[in-house]
C-alpha positions in Angstrom: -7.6 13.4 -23.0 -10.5 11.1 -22.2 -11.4 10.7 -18.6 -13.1 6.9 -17.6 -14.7 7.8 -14.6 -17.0 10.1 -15.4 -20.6 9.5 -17.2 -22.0 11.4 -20.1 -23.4 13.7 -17.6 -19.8 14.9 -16.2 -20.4 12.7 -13.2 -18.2 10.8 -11.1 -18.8 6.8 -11.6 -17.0 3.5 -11.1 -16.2 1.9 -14.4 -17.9 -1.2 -15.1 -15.2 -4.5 -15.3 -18.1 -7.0 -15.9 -16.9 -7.8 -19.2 -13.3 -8.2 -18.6 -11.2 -11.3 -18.7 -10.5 -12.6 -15.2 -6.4 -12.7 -14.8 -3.9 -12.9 -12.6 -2.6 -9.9 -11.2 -0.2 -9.0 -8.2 1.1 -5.5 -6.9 4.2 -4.4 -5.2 4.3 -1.1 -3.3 6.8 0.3 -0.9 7.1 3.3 1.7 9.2 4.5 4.0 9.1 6.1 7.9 11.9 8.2 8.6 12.5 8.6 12.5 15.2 8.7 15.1 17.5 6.2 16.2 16.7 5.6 19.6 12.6 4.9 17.7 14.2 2.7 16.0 16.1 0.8 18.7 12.8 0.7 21.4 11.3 -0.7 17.9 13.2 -3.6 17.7 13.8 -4.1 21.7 9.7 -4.4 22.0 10.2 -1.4 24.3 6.9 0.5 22.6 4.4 1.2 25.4 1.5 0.6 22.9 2.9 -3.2 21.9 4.5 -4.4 19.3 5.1 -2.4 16.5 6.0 -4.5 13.8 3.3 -7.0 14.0 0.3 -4.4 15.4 1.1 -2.4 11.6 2.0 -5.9 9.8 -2.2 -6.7 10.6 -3.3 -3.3 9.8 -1.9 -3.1 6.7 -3.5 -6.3 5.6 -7.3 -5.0 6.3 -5.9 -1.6 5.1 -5.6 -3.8 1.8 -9.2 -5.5 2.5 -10.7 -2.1 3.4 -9.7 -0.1 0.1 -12.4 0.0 -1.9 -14.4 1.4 1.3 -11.6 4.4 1.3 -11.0 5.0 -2.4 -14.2 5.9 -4.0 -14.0 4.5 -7.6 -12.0 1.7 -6.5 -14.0 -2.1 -7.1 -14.5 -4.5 -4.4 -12.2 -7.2 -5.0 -11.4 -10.7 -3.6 -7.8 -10.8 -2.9 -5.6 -14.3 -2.4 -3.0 -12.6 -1.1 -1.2 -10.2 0.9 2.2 -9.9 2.6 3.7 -7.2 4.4 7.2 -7.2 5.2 9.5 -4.7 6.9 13.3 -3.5 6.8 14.7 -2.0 9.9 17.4 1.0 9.0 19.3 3.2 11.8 17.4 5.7 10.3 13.9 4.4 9.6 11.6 2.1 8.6 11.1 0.9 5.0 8.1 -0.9 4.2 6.9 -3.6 1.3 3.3 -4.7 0.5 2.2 -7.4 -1.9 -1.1 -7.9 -2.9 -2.7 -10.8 -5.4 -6.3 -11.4 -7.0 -7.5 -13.2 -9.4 -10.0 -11.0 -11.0 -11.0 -8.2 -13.4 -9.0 -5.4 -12.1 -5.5 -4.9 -10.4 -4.4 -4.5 -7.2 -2.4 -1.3 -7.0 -4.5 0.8 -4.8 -4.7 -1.7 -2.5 -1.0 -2.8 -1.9 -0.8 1.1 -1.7 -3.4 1.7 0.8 -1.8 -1.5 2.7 1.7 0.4 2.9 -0.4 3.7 3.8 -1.9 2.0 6.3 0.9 0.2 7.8 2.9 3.5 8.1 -0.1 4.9 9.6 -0.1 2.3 12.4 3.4 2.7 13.2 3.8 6.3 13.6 0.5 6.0 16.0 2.5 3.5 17.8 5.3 5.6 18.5 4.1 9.3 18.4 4.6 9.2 22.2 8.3 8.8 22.0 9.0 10.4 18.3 6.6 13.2 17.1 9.3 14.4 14.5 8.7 11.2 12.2 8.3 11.3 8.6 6.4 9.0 6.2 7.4 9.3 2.7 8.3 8.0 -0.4 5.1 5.7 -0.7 5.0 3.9 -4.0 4.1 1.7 -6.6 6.7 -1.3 -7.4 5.5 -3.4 -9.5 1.9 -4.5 -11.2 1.4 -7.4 -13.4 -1.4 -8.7 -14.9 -4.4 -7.1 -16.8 -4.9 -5.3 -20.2 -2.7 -2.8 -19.9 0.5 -5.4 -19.0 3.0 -5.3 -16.5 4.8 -2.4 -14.9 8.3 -2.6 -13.1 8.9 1.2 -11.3 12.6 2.0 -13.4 11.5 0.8 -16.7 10.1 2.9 -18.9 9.0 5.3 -16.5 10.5 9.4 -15.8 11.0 8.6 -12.0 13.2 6.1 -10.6 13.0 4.4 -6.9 
């Protein structure tokens, strides 16, 4: 196996994309909170001392998404067009969705991932005070398309399903 990120020296480096086609490319990613009901239900009342949940994560997931390449160390500075957060209230949780776009030379993955990370993040700091016992889980990637290496749809083609 060939590893791309590091020199002829064994080093760590960030692969160069300068010659790449610019393309289209968009990323899907998802996570989950798991928490109790009555979280849930002070959730949707507005009833959170620190604010509003929803759109308090909903922003930080976006310059989660901004911010990734200032987290992730080989990941490139990218211009994205787009991002959307959306969210899916359960009795039993929180789902999360992120969906990131570019036009550019590489994809968009870590950053609707980090967005979703991020988002979760927000919200479990928002409601520590009332539910310490919450989990964040199941954080993962969709959907990709664009680039070299083609589209991905999480279910086809690969060994774990969502």
């Amino acid at each position: 196996m060939e590893f791309t990120h590091f020199n002829d020296a064994g080093r760590a480096y960030m692969v160069e994309v300068g010659d790449k086609d610019d393309s289209k490319r968009t990323a899907v990613a998802k996570g989950r909170i798991e928490m109790g009901a009555e979280t849930v239900e002070m959730i949707k009342e507005g009833m959170v001392k620190k604010g509003d949940v929803l759109s308090v994560s909903q922003i930080a997931g976006i310059m989660g998404a901004k911010k990734t390449s200032d987290l992730i160390p080989m990941c490139h500075n990218i211009p994205l067009t787009g991002v959307d957060i959306s969210f899916n209230l359960k009795e039993d949780g929180l789902e999360i969705r992120a969906e990131v776009k570019t036009v550019g030379k590489t994809g968009v993955e870590m950053e609707a991932l980090t967005a979703v990370s991020i988002t979760a993040l927000t919200v479990y700091d928002m409601c520590k005070s009332v539910d310490k016992a919450m989990v964040i889980e199941e954080i993962a990637l969709l959907k990709k398309t664009g680039g070299k290496s083609g589209d991905f749809i999480r279910g086809e083609g690969d060994e774990k399903d969502s």
